[in-house]
N, C-alpha and C positions, 0 to 999 in steps of 0.2 A: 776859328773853326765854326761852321755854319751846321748848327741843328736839321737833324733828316726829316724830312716832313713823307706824312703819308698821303698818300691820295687814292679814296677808294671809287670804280669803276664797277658798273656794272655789266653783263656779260651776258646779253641773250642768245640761248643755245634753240636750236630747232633739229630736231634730232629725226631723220627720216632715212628709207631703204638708201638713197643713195651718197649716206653719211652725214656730216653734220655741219650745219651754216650757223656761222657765230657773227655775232656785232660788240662793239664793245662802246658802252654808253657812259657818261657822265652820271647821270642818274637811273634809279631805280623807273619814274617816270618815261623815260625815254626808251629805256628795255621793252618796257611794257608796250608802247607804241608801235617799237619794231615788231611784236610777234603779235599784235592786232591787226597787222599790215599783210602781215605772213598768213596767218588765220584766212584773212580778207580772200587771200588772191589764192589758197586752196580749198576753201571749202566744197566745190563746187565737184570735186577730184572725189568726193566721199558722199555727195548724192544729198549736198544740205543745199538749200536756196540761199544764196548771196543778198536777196533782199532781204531776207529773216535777220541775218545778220547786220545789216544796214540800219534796221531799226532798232536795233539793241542799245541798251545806255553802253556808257565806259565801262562801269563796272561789270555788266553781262559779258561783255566781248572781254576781259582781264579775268572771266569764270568760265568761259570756252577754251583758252588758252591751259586757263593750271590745267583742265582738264581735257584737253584736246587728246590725250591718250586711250579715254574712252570712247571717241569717238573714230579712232582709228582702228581699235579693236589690239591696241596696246602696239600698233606698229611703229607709231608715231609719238613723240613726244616733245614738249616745248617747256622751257625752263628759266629762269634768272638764277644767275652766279653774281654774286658781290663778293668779289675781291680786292685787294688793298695793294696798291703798287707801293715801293718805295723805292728813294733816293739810292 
């Protein structure tokens, strides 16, 4: 009998009016990628300059993200789930 192993994924959520876009990532790293990508290619939707955000470290653009709810005026929301599959 073969031991069940876990494997945990992470799970970035983008939550907007016309429901909600999920990826499902290996790492916590890669989540974070996908909704700096997502960030990227709406900003522009909410009246921010796309170069402001081009000049930003990783870490500013992964602090736009947590908070990109505020910048929606709470209509909008982006997220990381870590979840654990198993056998």
């Amino acid at each position: 009998m073969t031991e069940e192993q876990e494997v945990t994924v992470c799970i970035a959520v983008y939550e907007h009016k016309h429901g909600d876009d999920m990826s499902v990532h290996r790492t916590i790293e890669g989540a974070e990628a996908e909704l700096r990508e997502i960030a990227r290619e709406n900003l522009d939707n909410w009246g921010e300059d796309p170069d402001k955000y081009a000049n930003m470290s990783v870490e500013e653009q992964d602090e736009l993200c947590r908070n990109w709810h505020d910048m929606t005026g709470m209509s909008e929301f982006m997220k990381i789930e870590v979840r654990t599959l198993h056998d």
